[in-house]
Legacy VTK file of the C-alpha trace (Angstrom):
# vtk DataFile Version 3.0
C-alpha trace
ASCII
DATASET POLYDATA
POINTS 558 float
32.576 -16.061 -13.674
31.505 -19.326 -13.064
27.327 -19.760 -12.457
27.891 -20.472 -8.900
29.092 -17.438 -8.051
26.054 -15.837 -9.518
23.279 -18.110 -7.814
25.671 -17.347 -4.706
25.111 -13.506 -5.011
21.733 -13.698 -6.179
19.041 -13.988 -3.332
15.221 -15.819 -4.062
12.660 -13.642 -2.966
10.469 -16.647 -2.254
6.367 -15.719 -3.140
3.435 -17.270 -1.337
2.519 -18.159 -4.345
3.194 -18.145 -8.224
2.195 -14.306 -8.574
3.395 -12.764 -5.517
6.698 -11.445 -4.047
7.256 -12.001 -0.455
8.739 -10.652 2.424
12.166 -11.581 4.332
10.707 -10.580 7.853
7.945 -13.139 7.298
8.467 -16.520 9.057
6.911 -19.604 9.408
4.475 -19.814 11.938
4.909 -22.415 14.537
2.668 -25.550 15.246
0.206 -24.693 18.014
0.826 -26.984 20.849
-2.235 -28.201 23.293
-4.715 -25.251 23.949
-6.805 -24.579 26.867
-9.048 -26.883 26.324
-6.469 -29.847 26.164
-6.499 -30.103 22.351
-3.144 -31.843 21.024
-1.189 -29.307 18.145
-0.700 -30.559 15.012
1.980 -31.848 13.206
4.213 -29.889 11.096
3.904 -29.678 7.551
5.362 -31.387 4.919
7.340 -30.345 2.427
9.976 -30.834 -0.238
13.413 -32.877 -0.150
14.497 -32.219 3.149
11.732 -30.383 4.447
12.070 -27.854 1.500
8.773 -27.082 0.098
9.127 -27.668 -3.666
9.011 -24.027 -5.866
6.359 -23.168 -8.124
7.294 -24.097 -11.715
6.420 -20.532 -12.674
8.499 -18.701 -10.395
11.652 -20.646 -10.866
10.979 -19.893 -14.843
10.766 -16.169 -14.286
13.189 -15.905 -11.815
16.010 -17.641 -13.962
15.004 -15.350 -16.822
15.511 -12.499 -14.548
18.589 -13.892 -13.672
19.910 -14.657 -17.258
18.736 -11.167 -18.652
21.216 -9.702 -15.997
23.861 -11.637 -17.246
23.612 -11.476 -21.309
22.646 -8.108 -21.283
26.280 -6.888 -22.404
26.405 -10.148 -24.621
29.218 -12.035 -22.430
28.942 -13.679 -18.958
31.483 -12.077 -17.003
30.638 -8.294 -17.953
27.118 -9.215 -17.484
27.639 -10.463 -14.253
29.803 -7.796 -13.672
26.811 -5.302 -14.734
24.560 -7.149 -12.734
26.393 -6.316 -9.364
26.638 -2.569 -10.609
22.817 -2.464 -10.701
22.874 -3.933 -7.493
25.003 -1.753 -6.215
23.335 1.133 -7.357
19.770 0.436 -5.091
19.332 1.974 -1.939
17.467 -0.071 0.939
15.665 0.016 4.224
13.249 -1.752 6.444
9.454 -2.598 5.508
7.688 -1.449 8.421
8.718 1.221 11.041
6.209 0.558 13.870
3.277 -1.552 14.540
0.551 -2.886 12.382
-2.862 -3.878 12.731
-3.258 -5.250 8.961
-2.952 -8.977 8.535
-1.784 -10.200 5.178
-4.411 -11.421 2.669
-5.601 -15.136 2.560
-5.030 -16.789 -0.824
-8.026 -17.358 -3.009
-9.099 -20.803 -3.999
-6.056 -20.626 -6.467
-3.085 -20.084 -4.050
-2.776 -16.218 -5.266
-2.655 -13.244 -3.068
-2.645 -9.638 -4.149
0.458 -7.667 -4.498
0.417 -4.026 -2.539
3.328 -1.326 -2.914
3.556 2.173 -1.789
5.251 4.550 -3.809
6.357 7.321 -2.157
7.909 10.590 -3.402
10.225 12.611 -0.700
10.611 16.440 -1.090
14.533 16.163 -0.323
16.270 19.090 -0.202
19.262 17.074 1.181
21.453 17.072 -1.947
22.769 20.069 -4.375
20.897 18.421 -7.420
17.734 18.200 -5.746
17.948 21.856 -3.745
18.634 23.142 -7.636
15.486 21.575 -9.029
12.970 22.978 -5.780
12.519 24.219 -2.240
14.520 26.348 -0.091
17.489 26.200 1.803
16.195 26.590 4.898
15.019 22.986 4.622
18.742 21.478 4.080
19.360 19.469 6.610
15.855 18.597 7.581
14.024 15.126 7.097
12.434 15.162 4.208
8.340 14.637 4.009
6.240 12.277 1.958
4.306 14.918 -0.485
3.684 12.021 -2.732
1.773 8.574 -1.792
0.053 6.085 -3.938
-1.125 2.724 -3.118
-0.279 0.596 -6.183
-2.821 -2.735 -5.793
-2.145 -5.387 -8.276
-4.432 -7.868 -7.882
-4.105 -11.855 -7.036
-4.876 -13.351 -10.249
-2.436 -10.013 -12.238
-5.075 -9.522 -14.048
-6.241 -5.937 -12.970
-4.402 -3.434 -11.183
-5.883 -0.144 -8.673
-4.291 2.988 -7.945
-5.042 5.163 -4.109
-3.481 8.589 -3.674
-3.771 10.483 -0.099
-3.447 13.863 -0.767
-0.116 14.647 1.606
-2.089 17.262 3.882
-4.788 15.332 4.793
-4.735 14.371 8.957
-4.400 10.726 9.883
-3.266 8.761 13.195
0.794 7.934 12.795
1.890 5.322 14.984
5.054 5.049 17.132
7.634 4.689 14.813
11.165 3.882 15.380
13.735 5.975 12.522
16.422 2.513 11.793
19.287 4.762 10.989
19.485 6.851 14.076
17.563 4.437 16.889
15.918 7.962 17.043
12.111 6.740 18.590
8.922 9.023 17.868
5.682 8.787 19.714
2.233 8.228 18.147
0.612 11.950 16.814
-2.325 13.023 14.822
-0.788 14.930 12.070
-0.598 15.243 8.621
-0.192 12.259 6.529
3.277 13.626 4.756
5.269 14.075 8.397
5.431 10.325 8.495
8.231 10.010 6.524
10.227 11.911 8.659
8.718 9.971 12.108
10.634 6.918 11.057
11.550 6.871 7.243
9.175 4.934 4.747
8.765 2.138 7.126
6.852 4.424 9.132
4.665 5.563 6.241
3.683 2.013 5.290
2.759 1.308 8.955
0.687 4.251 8.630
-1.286 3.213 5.746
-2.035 -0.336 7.063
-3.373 1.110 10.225
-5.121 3.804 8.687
-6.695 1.060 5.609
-6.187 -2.493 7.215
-4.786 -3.095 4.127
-1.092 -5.596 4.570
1.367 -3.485 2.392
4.036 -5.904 0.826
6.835 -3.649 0.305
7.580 0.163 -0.451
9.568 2.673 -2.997
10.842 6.206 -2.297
11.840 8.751 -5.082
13.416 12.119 -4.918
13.081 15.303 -7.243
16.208 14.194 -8.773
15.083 10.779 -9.348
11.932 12.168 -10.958
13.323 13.953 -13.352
16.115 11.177 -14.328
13.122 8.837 -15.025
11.524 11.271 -17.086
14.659 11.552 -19.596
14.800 7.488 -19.613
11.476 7.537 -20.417
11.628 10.168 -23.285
9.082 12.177 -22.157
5.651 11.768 -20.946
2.481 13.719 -22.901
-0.135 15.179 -20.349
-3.038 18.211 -21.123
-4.271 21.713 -19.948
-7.083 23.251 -21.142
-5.717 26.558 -20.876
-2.241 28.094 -21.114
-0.850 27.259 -17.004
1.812 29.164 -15.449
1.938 27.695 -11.829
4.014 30.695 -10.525
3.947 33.126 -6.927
1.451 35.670 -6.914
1.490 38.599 -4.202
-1.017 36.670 -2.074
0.296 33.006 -2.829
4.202 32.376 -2.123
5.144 28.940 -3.978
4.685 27.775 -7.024
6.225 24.698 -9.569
7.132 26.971 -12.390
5.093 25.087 -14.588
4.458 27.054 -17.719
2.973 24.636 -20.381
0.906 26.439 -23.248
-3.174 24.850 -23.929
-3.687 21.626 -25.259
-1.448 18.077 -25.091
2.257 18.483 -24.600
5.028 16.253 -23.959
6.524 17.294 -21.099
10.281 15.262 -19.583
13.225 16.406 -16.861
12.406 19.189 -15.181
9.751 20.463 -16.176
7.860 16.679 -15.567
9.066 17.277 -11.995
6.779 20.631 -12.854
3.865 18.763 -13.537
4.050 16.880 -10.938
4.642 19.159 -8.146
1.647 21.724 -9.286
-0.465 22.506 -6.876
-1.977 25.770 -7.037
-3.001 26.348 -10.667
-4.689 22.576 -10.253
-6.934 24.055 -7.079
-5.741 21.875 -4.859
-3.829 18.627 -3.698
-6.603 16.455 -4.987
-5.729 18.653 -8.526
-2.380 17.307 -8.145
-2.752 13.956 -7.234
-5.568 13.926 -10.429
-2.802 15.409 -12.705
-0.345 13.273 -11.327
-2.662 10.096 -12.069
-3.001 11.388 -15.950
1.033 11.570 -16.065
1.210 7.601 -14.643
-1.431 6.370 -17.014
0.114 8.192 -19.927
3.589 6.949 -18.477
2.602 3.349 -18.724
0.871 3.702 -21.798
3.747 5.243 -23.635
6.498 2.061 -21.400
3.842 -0.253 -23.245
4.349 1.445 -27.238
7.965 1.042 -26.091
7.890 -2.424 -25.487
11.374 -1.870 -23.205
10.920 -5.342 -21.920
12.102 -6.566 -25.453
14.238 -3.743 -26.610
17.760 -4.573 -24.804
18.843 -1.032 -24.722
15.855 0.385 -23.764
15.697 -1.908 -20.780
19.498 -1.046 -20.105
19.192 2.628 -19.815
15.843 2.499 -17.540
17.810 -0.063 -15.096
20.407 1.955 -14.893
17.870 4.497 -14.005
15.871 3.253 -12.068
18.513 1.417 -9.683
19.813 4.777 -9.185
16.602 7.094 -8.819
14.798 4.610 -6.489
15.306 3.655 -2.867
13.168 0.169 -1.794
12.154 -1.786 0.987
14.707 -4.432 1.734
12.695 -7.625 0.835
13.146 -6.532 -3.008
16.643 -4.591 -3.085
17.820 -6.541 -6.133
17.629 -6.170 -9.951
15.824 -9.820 -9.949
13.315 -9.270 -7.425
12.430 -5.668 -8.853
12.618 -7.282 -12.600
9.982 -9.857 -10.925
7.734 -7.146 -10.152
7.742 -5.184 -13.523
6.681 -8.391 -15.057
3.974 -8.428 -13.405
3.028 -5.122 -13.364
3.443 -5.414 -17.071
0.850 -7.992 -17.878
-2.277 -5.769 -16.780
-3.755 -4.447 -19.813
-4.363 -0.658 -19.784
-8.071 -0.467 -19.483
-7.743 -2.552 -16.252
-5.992 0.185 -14.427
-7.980 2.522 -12.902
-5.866 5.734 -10.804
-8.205 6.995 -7.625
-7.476 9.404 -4.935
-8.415 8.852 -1.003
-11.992 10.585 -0.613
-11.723 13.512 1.622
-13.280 16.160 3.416
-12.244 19.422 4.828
-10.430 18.868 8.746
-13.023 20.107 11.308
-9.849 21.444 13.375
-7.805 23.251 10.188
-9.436 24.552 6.828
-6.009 23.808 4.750
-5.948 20.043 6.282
-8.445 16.895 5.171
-9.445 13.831 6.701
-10.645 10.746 5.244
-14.401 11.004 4.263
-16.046 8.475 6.053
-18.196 5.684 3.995
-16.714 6.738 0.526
-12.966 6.115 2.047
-13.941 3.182 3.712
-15.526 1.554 0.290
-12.462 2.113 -1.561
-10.522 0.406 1.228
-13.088 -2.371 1.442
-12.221 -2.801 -2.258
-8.873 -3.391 -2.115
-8.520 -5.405 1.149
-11.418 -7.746 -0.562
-9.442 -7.628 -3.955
-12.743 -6.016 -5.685
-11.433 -4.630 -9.429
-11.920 -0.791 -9.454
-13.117 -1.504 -13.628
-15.866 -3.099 -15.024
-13.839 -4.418 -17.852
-13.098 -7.840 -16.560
-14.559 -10.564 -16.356
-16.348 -12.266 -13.089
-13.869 -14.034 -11.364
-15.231 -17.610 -9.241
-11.660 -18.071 -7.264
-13.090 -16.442 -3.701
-10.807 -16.052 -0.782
-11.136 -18.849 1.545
-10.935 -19.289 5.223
-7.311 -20.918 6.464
-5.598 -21.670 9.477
-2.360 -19.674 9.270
-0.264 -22.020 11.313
-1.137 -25.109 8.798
-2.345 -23.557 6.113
-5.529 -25.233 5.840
-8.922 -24.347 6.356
-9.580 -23.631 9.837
-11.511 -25.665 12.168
-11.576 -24.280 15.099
-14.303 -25.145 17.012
-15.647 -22.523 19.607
-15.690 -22.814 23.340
-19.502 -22.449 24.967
-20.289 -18.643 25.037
-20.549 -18.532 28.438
-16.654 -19.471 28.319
-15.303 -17.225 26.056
-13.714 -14.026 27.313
-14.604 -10.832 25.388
-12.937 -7.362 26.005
-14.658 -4.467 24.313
-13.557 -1.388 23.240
-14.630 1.661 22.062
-12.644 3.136 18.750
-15.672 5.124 16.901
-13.781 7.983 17.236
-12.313 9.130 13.695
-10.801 11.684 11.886
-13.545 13.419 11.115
-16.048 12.451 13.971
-15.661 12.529 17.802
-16.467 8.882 19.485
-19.620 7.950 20.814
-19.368 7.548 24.321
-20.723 4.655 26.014
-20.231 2.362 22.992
-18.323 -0.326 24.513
-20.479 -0.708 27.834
-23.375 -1.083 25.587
-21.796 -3.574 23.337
-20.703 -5.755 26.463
-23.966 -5.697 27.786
-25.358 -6.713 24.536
-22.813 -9.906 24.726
-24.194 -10.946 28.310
-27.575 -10.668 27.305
-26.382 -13.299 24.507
-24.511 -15.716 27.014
-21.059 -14.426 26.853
-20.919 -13.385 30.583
-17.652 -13.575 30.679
-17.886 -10.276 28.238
-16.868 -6.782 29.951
-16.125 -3.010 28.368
-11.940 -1.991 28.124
-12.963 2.130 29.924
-9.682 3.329 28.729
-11.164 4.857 25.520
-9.167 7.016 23.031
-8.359 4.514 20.268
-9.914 5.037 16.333
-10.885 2.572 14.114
-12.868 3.116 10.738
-13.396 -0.547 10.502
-15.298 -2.754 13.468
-12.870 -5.564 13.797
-12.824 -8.944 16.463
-9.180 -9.808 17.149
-7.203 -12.664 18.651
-3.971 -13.296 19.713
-3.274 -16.966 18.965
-5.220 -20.200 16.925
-6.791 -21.809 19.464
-9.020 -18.806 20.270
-9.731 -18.589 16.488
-12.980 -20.075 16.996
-13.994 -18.177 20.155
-13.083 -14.565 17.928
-15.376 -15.928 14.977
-18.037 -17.008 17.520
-18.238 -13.594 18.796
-18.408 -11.564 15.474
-21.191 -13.894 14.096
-23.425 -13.409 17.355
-23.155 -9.661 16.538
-23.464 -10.134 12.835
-19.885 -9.324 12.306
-18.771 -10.658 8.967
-15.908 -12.780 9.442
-13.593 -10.986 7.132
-13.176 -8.696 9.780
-12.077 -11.663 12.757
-7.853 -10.906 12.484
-4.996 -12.173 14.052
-3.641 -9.990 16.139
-0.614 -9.645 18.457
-1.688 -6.135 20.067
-4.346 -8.407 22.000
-4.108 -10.964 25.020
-7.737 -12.596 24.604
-10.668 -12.220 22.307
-11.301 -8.532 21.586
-13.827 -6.660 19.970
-12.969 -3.214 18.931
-16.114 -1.207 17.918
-14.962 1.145 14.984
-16.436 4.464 14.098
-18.652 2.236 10.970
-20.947 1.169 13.913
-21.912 4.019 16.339
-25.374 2.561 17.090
-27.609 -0.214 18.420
-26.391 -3.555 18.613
-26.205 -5.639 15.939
-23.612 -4.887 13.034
-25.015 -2.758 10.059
-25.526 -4.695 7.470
-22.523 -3.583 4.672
-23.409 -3.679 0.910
-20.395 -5.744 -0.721
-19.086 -3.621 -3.699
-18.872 -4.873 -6.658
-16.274 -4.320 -9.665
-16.882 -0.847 -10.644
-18.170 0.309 -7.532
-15.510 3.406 -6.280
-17.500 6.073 -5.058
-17.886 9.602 -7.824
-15.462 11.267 -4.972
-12.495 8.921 -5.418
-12.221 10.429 -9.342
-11.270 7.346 -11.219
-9.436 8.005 -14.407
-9.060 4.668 -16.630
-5.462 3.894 -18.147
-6.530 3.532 -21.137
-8.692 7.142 -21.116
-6.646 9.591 -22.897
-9.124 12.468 -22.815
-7.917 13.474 -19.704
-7.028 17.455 -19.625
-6.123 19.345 -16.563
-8.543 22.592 -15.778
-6.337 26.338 -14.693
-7.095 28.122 -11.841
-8.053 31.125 -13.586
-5.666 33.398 -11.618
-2.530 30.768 -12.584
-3.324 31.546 -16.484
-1.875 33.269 -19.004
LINES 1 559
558 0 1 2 3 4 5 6 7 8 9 10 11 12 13 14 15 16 17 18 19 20 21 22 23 24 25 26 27 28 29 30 31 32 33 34 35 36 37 38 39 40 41 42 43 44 45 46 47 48 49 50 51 52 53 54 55 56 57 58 59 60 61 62 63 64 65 66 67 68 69 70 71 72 73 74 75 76 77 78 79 80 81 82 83 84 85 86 87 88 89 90 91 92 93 94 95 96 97 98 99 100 101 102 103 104 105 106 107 108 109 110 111 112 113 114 115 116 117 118 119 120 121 122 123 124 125 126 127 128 129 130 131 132 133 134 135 136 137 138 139 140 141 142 143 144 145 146 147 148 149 150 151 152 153 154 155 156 157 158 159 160 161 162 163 164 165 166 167 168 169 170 171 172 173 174 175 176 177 178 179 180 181 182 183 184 185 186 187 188 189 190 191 192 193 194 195 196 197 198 199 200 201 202 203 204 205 206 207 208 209 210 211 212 213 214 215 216 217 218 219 220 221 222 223 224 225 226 227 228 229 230 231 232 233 234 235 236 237 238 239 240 241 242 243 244 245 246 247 248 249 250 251 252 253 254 255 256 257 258 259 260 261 262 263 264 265 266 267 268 269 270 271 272 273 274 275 276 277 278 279 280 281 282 283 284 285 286 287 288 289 290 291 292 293 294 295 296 297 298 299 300 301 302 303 304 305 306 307 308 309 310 311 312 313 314 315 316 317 318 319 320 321 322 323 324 325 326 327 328 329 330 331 332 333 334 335 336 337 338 339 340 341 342 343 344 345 346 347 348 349 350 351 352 353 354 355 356 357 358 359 360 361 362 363 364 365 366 367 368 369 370 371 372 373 374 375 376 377 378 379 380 381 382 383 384 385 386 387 388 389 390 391 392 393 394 395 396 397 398 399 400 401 402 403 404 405 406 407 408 409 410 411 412 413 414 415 416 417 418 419 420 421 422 423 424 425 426 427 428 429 430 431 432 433 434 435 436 437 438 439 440 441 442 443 444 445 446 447 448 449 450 451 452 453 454 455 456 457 458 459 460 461 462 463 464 465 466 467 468 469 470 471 472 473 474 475 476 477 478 479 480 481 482 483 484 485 486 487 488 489 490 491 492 493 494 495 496 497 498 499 500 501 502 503 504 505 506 507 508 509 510 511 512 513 514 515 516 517 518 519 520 521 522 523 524 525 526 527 528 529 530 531 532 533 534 535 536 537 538 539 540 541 542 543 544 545 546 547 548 549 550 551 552 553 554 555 556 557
């Protein structure tokens, strides 16, 4: 097969910069033309030979050796192309986002990178024979299949550290309107549990759930079934995990349910089915945050034992778990190849172990249902903080001096905006302190306006319509050239201007009041974490921390 008929069959997934895959639906944004004040736009940007901005040396490197593994793998060109397609053909796909977002992508830091954020996302299928066989009933054949496993997987800009966020799957959250791309089918916005979201929509849905619910821009997601779990599992060779006493995760005449995990005390190896096991234990592990904890050990001992493998160098190795892997996984669109998922394991790969640090979503118990959880407050919030600001969960790093910087998005350079005289600017307020675990504060956006016309913006008046939810106090804008009004706002109030976002849910300046500032007037001062800083509730496990063992429920022993 002659090369051009594998460039011609092999799309770029283009980065915004040399560590970073992006996404097809994101397009240029257009040059601003005159604003209202009778500012001229600027010109468009320059780029490479014929308007083509030139690619990062890096990125052309890696993707041509992604390219070139594909074909040599079975030693000739043709068969390796011919492999290459069959890998291909093997991946599932579907759209990135199934509603809409409120989280704006990262800013590059003064080095051109930008973090990297995927959501894995295990489905509790029923919908095939192999994966009825290995759990569940049939009573849920047929049915859309929920989301009892999501993880957050931040790797951050300079791929040098990398976090980890579970939500435990029953724990309540706002899902937005999502629209399901297979059927057309449309669902409206609910408060429910955080797993229904894959079947509101698919896993687009889910992502658009996360951003709203973190403000954190996720770049693309992955799915996995029961079947797909345990296929890994056997490519892998088996995973070791611990339990301090003998577990048998079985139904007891009060409990219905169960994994069937029966693992005898101490460190096992555990692969196939009964990894699926491990995985899926809930009871004899307390509780969904059990799980997601036990599930963390089984990732960080996964990676650790990838790592003693070195597959990325062993040809067969890397053979079987493609294979695999195309075949067990179903991906957002923007990365449905074997290069632009072989992009993504390299740089997943170059994070050290003891710079990988597996956290769950703090929670609390749901006011309105015992068995349900909401986000708790300030500890949630800080682990969010630290991964929209890029803040290392470890302490085993080094200070880094590249900071995010402020840019225009439609040039690409730092903005300079200037703002409008106060009494000019226009300034709807509204009131979203309500949250998952706390009723809003009424009155919160009248007093807020007030507060902006005692400061000169007269033009300032309170939205009455109420019932939105925000954790996060945010000023919004809909275009560039009220940029500078939205940052003038925020620092009257003391608003840092991280939070001043782009926004296409808004017609004018907007400040919505989130449930992190239910009193007085001027913005609580927020303590910025530092590397290290995840709150005690978030139970951090280190990759490289293999003293990890699971406690028993003592009624789940034997």
């Amino acid at each position: 097969m002659a090369q051009s008929s594998v460039h011609k069959d092999v799309p770029a997934v283009e980065g915004t910069d040399p560590g970073s895959v992006a996404t097809r639906d994101e397009k240029p944004t257009a040059t601003p033309g005159a604003d209202r004040r009778g500012r001229g736009g600027g010109g468009g940007r320059r780029g490479g030979r014929r308007g083509t901005p030139r690619r990062p040396r890096r990125r052309r490197v890696l993707r041509w050796s992604a390219t070139v593994l594909s074909v040599v793998i079975l030693g000739t060109a043709g068969a390796g192309y011919l492999y290459y397609r069959h890998l291909n053909d093997n991946l599932e796909t579907g759209r990135r986002s199934g509603g809409d977002s409120k989280a704006e992508k990262p800013q590059p830091n003064a080095a051109g990178q930008t973090p990297l954020n995927i959501l894995l996302i295990g489905s509790d299928s029923r919908n095939s024979a192999e994966n009825l066989k290995l759990g569940g009933s049939r009573s849920s054949v047929g049915g859309k299949p929920l989301a009892d496993v999501q993880m957050l997987v931040h790797l951050s800009a300079d791929r040098k550290n990398a976090s980890v966020v579970s939500i435990p799957r029953d724990t309540r959250v706002d899902i937005p309107a999502c629209k399901d791309p297979e059927t057309g089918e449309t669902y409206p916005a609910t408060n429910r549990i955080i797993n229904e979201s894959l079947a509101r929509g698919g896993p687009g849905c889910t992502l658009t759930t996360w951003e709203n619910l973190t403000g954190v821009y996720i770049d693309h997601w992955m799915t996995i079934d029961f079947a797909g779990v345990v296929d890994m599992a056997d490519a892998v060779g088996g995973v070791e995990v611990c339990v301090e006493q003998n577990v048998w995760d079985r139904p007891l005449p009060s409990v219905p349910g169960g994994s069937g995990l029966k693992l005898a005390a101490g460190t096992r190896k555990v692969q196939g089915k009964q990894a699926l096991q491990w995985l899926r234990t809930r009871h004899a592990f307390y509780s969904d945050v059990g799980r997601a904890k036990a599930q963390h050990m089984y990732m960080n001992s996964m990676i650790r034992t990838l790592k003693q493998q070195n597959v990325f160098t062993d040809t067969g190795r890397l053979m079987t778990l493609a294979e695999t892997a195309t075949k067990a996984l179903k991906v957002s669109e923007e990365i449905g190849t074997v290069t632009a998922l072989y992009d993504l394991a390299m740089q997943l790969k170059t994070v050290p172990t003891n710079r990988i640090t597996m956290t769950t979503m703090p929670t609390a118990t749901d006011p309105q249902d015992a068995n349900h959880l909401v986000p708790a407050g300030a500890d949630a919030e800080q682990i969010w903080s630290m991964v929209r600001d890029d803040v290392p969960f470890d302490k085993n790093g080094k200070p880094s001096s590249k900071k995010p910087r402020d840019r225009d998005e439609s040039t690409g350079k730092p903005s300079g905006d200037p703002a409008a005289d106060d009494a000019e600017i226009g300034v709807l307020v509204q009131n979203a302190t309500r949250s998952t675990s706390e009723g809003a504060v009424d009155g919160r956006a009248s007093a807020l306006a007030g507060a902006l016309v005692a400061k000169g913006f007269t033009r300032a008046a309170a939205d009455t319509t109420g019932g939105l939810s925000m954790e996060k106090t945010v000023v919004r804008y809909p275009s560039a050239e009220l940029e500078g009004d939205a940052r003038r706002v925020a620092e009257s109030l003391g608003i840092p201007t991280s939070s001043v976002q782009k926004s296409t849910d808004v017609t004018g300046v907007t400040l919505v009041v989130g449930a992190d500032w239910r009193e007085g007037t001027t913005y609580p001062k927020q303590k910025a974490p530092k590397a290290g800083d995840v709150p005690e509730s978030a139970g951090a496990i280190n990759g490289s921390d293999r003293s990890q063992c699971m406690d028993v429920y003592a009624p789940y022993r034997w």
